[in-house]
C-alpha angles and dihedrals in degrees: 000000000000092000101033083062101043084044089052094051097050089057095044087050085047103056097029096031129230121311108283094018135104114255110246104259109240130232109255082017123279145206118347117267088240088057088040079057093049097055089046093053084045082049084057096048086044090060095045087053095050097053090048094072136240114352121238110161110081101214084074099049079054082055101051089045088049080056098048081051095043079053097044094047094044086047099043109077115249094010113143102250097168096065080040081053099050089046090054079055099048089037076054099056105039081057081081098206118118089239089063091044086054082050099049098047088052098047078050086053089061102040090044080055087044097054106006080188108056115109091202090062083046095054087043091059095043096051085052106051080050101060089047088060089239093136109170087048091050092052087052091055098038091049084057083050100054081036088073101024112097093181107099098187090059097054099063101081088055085049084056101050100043084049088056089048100049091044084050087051093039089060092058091043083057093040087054095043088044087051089042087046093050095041105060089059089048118085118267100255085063104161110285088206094070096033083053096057082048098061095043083060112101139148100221082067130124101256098249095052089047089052095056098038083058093049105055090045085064099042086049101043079051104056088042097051117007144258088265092058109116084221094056093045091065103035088057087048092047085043086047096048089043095058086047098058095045081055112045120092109250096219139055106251108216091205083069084078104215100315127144116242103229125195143179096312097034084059098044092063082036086072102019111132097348128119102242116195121195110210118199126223101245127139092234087054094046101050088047096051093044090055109096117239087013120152091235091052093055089040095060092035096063099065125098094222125030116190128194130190133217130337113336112230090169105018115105112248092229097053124112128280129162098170125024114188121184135169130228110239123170140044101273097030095161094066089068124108119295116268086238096148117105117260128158089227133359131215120201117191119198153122148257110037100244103042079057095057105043085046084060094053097039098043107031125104120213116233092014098096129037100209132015124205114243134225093283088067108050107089098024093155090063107019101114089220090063119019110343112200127157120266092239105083092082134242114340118212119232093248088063097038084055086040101059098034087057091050088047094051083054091198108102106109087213133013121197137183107215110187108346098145140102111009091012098044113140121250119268095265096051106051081055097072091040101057094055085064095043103124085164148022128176139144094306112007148045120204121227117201113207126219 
């Protein structure tokens, strides 16, 4: 790949010339100076890749062969450059790192200046703005797009997803009002600090600054007043349905088969009132669970709600599961196993956002789940509107993650431990935690009371 990727961006150089230079003119004319412009800027992204070192993600190497497309077709007489364009931009995007959103929304910006009418260079520069979590620019550049596409059916999707950002931006305007209407009861030497991280708020922020701007108006309106103030209490359910809606994928996504997505409520009834047993993948459990007539068996059997965890190496593939939860770990965590096994619902934990998605659509078997938890459940540990820690306590296991999100919902009427010993015995740190809620221990199970 090493020289594949040298050779490709001496033929890119060749024909658009070297960064801050004039492309060569061609004789009968030749490619546009905006796509001349494109293959420079995908000259630039080349020789970032190259210093980088060996490639290993594949949705890079895609990339590197949409660029040799994007040359030979800038380089063929009468080829269609500007579809190979717009196919560099989407290669780009489904890349998933920020540098190749950066990528993508430049190479829109040409073609945008190529064919200033053309919905499909509108789209790409909206998706890419919105990857880059810059929101209010993204509506401006998906309604363009709307404004040119006649297919009604195919603008739904994009509807849907300018209605998601300006709810998203909606939630921030009423978090400011709710802060402006507070302040001007408060005395006049109300805390700087707060009103500072209100007037860093803004909705015309990238996604991420406008995330932590929000956050810290919470945090600080906390400590001031209280979690019991009316007013705080607003303002941390508009901040939690702001970070959900930042979050959630915009569009149905028909690999999901069929399922339902489920969050933080769904879930909640999911569990309300119900005994929920964990059972841990362990060749003892599993043989005992496998015998026929055997204590263990029964024992598992007569819980409302068994959850398993992760890939099973010893569980049968037939046995019951009415929830499965797994977490992503890896750098390239959509390229595991499917998750082909049966499970009433399934819950995925991961971050970030985009590995998370990709993982769902790669991984996911249709018609092998009934519900699927959705983004706001998928870092319940550190998401601020659930739990909350801080990142720094190291890797969690799913037990745990179920654990404490169980614990968190409050609504399980029981909670057990089946086999979590040995080999599958919880870190340190968890067993901990788990042990200030033990009501019970015996043989094959703990008991967790919830509070």
């Amino acid at each position: 790949m090493g020289q594949t990727l040298t050779g490709l961006l001496t033929s890119v150089r060749a024909i658009a010339g070297r960064p801050g230079t004039p492309a060569q003119g061609r004789p009968g004319g030749g490619p546009d100076q905006a796509l001349l412009a494109a293959l420079r800027l995908c000259g630039d992204h080349l020789s970032a890749l190259a210093a980088a070192g060996p490639l290993t993600d594949a949705r890079r190497t895609r990339l590197i062969a949409s660029i040799g497309a994007l040359t030979t077709a800038c380089s063929t007489p009468g080829a269609d450059a500007f579809d190979a364009l717009l196919r560099t931009g989407h290669q780009a995007l489904d890349s998933g790192g920020e540098a190749e959103a950066r990528l993508a929304l430049a190479l829109a910006d040409e073609a945008t200046a190529l064919r200033a009418r053309s919905k499909g260079a509108w789209r790409l520069r909206g998706n890419a703005l919105d990857a880059l979590g810059r929101g209010e620019e993204a509506i401006t550049a998906y309604e363009r797009h709307l404004a040119l596409q006649q297919n009604n059916a195919a603008s739904r999707d994009v509807e849907r997803r300018i209605a998601t950002l300006r709810a998203a931006g909606d939630r921030i305007d009423e978090a400011l009002t709710l802060f402006r209407a507070g302040a001007d009861t408060e005395a006049s030497g109300a805390d700087t600090e707060v009103s500072g991280a209100a007037a860093r708020l803004s909705r015309h922020l990238p996604a991420a600054e406008a995330r932590t701007a929000f956050t810290d108006l919470v945090r600080l309106r906390t400590a001031e007043h209280g979690a019991g103030d009316p007013a705080v209490r607003r303002l941390a359910t508009l901040y939690a349905e702001h970070r959900r809606l930042s979050d959630r994928d915009p569009v149905a996504d028909p690999l999901l088969g069929g399922a339902e997505p489920i969050g933080v409520p769904g879930l909640r009834r999911l569990v309300a009132g119900r005994t929920v047993c964990l059972v841990a993948d362990t060749p003892r459990t599993a043989e005992q669970e496998q015998r026929p007539g055997s204590p263990l068996a029964a024992l598992i059997e007569g819980y409302d709600l068994v959850v398993r965890c992760d890939e099973a190496r010893h569980t049968a593939p037939a046995a019951r599961t009415d929830l499965h939860a797994c977490t992503l770990r890896g750098d390239t965590p959509w390229k595991g196993p499917r998750w082909d096994r049966r499970a009433g619902a399934r819950l995925v934990f991961g971050d970030p956002l985009p590995h998370w998605r990709l993982a769902l659509r790669s991984r996911l078997v249709p018609g092998a789940q009934d519900r699927v938890g959705d983004a706001t459940l998928r870092r319940p540990l550190h998401d601020p509107a659930l739990l909350g820690e801080e990142a720094g306590a190291g890797p969690a296991s799913t037990a745990y993650t179920v654990l404490r999100l169980l614990d968190f919902l409050g609504t399980p009427a029981r909670v057990d431990l089946i086999g979590f010993e040995g080999p599958a015995a919880l870190s340190p740190r968890e067993r901990e935690w788990v042990g200030t809620r033990t009501a019970n221990t015996d043989d094959t199970a703990v008991r967790i009371t919830l509070r």
